[in-house]
C-alpha positions as CSV (number, residue, x, y, z in Angstrom):
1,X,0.0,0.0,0.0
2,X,1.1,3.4,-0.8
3,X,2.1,5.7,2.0
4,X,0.2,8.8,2.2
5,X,2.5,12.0,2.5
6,X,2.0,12.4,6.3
7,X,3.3,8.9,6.6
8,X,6.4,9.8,4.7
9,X,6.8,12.8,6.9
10,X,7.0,10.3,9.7
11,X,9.1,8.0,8.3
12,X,12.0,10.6,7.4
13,X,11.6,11.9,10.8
14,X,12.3,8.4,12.7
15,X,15.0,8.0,10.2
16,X,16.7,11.3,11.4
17,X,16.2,10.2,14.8
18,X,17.8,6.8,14.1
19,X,20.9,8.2,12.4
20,X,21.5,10.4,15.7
21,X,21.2,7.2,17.7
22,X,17.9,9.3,19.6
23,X,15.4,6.5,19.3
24,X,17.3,4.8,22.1
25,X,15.7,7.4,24.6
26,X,12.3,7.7,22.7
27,X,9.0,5.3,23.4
28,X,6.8,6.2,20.6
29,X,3.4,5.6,22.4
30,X,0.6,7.7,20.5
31,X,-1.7,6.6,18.0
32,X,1.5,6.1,15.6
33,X,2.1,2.8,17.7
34,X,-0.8,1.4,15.5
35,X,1.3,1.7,12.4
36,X,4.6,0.2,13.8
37,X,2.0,-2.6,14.8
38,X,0.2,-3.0,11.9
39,X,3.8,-3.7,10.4
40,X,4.6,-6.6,13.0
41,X,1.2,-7.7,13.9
42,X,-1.8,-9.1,12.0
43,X,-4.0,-6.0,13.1
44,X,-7.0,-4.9,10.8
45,X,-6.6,-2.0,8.4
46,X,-7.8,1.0,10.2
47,X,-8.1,5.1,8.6
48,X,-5.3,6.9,10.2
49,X,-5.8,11.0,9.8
50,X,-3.9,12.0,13.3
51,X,-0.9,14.7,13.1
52,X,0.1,14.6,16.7
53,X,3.4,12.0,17.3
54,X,3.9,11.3,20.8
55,X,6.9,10.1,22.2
56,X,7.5,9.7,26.0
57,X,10.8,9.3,27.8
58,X,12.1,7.0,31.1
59,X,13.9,8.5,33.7
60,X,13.7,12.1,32.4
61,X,16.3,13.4,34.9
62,X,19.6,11.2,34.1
63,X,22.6,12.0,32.6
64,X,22.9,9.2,30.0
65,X,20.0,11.5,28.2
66,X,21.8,12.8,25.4
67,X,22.3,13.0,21.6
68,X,24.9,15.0,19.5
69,X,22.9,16.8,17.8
70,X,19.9,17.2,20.0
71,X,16.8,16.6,19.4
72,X,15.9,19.9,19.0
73,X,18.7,20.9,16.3
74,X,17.3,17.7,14.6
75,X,13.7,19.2,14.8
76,X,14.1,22.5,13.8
77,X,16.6,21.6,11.2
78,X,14.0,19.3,9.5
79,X,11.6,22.9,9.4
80,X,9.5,22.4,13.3
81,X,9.7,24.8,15.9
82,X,8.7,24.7,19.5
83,X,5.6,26.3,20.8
84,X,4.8,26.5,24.2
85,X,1.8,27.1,25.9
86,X,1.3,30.2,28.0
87,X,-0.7,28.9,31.1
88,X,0.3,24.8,31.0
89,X,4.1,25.8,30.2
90,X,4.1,22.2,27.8
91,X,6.3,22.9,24.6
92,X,5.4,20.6,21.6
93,X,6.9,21.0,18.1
94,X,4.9,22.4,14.9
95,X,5.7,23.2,11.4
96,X,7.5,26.3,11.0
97,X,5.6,28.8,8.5
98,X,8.0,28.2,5.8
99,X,8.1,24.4,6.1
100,X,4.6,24.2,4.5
101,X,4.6,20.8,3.8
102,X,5.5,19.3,6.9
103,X,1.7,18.4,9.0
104,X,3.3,16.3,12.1
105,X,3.4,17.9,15.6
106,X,6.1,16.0,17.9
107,X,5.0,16.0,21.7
108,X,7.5,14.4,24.3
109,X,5.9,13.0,27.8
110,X,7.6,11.6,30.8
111,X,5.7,10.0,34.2
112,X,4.5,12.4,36.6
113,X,5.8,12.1,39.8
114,X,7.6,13.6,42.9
115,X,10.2,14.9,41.0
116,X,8.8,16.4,38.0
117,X,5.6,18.0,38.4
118,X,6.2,21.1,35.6
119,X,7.3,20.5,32.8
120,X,10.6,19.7,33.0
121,X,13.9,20.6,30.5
122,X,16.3,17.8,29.5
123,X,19.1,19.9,28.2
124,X,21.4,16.7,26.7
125,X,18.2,16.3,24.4
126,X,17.1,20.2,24.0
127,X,13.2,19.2,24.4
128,X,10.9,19.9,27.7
129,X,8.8,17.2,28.3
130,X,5.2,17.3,30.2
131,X,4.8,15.1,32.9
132,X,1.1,13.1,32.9
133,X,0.1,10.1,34.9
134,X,-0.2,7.0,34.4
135,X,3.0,6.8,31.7
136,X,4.6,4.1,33.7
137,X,2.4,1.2,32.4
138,X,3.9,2.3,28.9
139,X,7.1,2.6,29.5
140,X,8.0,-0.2,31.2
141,X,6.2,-2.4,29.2
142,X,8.1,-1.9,25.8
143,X,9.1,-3.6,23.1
144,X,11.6,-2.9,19.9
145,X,9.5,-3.3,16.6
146,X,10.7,-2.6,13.0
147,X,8.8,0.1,11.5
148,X,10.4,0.0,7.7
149,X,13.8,0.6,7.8
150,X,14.3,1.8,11.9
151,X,13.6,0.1,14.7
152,X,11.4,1.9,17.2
153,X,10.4,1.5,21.0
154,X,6.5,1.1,21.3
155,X,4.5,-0.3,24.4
156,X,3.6,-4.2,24.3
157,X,0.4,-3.5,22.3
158,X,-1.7,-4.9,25.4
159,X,-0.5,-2.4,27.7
160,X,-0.7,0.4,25.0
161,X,-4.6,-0.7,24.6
162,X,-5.4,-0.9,28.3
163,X,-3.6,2.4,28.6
164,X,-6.2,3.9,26.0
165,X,-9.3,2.8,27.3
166,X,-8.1,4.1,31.0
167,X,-7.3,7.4,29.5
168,X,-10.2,7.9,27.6
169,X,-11.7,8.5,30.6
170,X,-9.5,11.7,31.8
171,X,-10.3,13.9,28.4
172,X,-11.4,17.4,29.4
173,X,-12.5,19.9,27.2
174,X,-14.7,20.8,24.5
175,X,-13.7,17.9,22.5
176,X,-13.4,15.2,25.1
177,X,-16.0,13.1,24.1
178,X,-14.4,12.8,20.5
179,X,-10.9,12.0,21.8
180,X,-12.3,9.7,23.8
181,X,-14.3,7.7,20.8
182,X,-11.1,8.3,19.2
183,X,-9.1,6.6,22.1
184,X,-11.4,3.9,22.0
185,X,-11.7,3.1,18.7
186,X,-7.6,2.8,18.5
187,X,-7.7,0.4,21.5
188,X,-10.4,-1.4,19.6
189,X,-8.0,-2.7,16.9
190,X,-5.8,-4.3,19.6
191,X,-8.7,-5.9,21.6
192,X,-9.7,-7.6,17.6
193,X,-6.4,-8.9,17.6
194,X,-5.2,-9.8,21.0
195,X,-9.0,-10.4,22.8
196,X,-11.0,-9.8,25.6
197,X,-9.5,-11.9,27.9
198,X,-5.9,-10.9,27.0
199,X,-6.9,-7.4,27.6
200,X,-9.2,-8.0,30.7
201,X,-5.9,-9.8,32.4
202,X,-3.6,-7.0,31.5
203,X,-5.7,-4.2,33.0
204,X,-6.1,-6.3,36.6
205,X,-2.8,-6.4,36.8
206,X,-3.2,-2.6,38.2
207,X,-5.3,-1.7,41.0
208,X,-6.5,1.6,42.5
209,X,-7.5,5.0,40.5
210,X,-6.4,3.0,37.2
211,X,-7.8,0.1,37.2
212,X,-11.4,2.1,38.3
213,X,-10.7,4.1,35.0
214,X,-10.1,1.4,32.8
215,X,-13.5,-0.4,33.9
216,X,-15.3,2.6,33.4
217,X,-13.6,3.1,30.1
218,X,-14.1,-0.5,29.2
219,X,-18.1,-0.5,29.8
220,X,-18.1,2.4,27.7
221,X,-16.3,0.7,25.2
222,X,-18.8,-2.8,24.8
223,X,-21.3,-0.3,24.8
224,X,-20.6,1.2,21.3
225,X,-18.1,-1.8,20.7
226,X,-19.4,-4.9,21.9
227,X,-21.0,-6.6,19.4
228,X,-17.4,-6.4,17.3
229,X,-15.7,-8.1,19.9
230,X,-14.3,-11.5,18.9
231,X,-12.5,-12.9,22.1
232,X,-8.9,-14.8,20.2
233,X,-6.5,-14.3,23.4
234,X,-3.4,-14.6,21.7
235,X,0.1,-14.0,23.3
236,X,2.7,-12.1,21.7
């Protein structure tokens, strides 16, 4: 299948962060984790339109985190510049005005937690990442898939679906409710493959304020997704 030109856009931009060895500190866990499954995994086609990559990083604060060049240099070089919002204080990259062609924004994440609170600068990598909950079930729960010609860290795709369903349920806004069909619709191509069970097991393997979202995420989701459901509980 042909790739579409946002695809390509993607594609040269894990290539630039593979030839800077910066993948190694990257886990790519947005909806762009469906593509690098769909290329490892017998996952169902799917429409993919989203523009936001997000990647989140372990251990923010240590001092093995850094490239030559950073990953800033490699950003803006390839025509994104940061933008940073004036209450939050959360920097994300766009396309700079004269880089027309280029649709992705990059986001980088870390876990929230006693140290990091605020956004938080990692100057060996030149990028500020946001802190949000909850990123520890993705992050160490990874694994290294081929994504054409790089190799790229994504969540186990179990973790990354039970991580989607629980989050769907912490959207605010104007357009929470779409994110959150959007959330659950993604998570919905990993239930097909994996199955019910294999999900179910994965998401009681956390307790507390998690585990209560992901129920409440998951009733919502046999609601509108039930009658789809075909329970294969494979391994991978």
């Amino acid at each position: 299948m042909q790739m579409t030109d946002i695809e390509k856009e993607f594609c040269l931009l894990l290539s630039a962060f593979s030839k800077h060895n910066v993948l190694q500190h990257l886990v790519l866990i947005g909806s762009w984790a469906l593509k690098v499954y769909s290329e490892n995994y017998p996952v169902k086609h799917f429409p993919f339109k989203t523009s936001d990559v997000d990647f989140s990083i372990k251990d923010p604060r240590s001092k093995t985190k850094k490239t030559s060049p950073s990953i800033h240099e490699i950003l803006t070089a390839r025509g994104y510049t940061p933008e940073f919002g004036l209450i939050s204080k959360a920097e994300k990259y766009i396309p700079s005005p004269e880089f027309f062609e280029n649709q992705l924004d990059v986001d980088f994440l870390c876990e929230y937690g006693r140290h990091i609170k605020e956004p938080y600068s990692i100057n060996g990598l030149g990028v500020k990442v946001t802190p949000v909950s909850y990123q520890h079930i993705l992050l160490d729960n990874t694994v290294s898939l081929q994504y054409k010609d790089v190799f790229v860290i994504v969540p186990r795709p179990e973790y990354w679906a039970v991580h989607k369903i629980a989050i769907s349920q912490k959207r605010i806004g104007k357009n929470a409710k779409i994110k959150m069909i959007k959330d659950l619709e993604g998570a919905g191509i990993i239930v097909d493959f994996l199955g019910e069970t294999h999900i179910i097991k994965t998401a009681n393997l956390y307790a507390g304020k998690f585990n209560k979202l992901f129920e409440k995420g998951w009733k919502i989701y046999k609601e509108k997704f039930g009658n789809l459901l075909i329970d294969t509980d494979k391994d991978v």
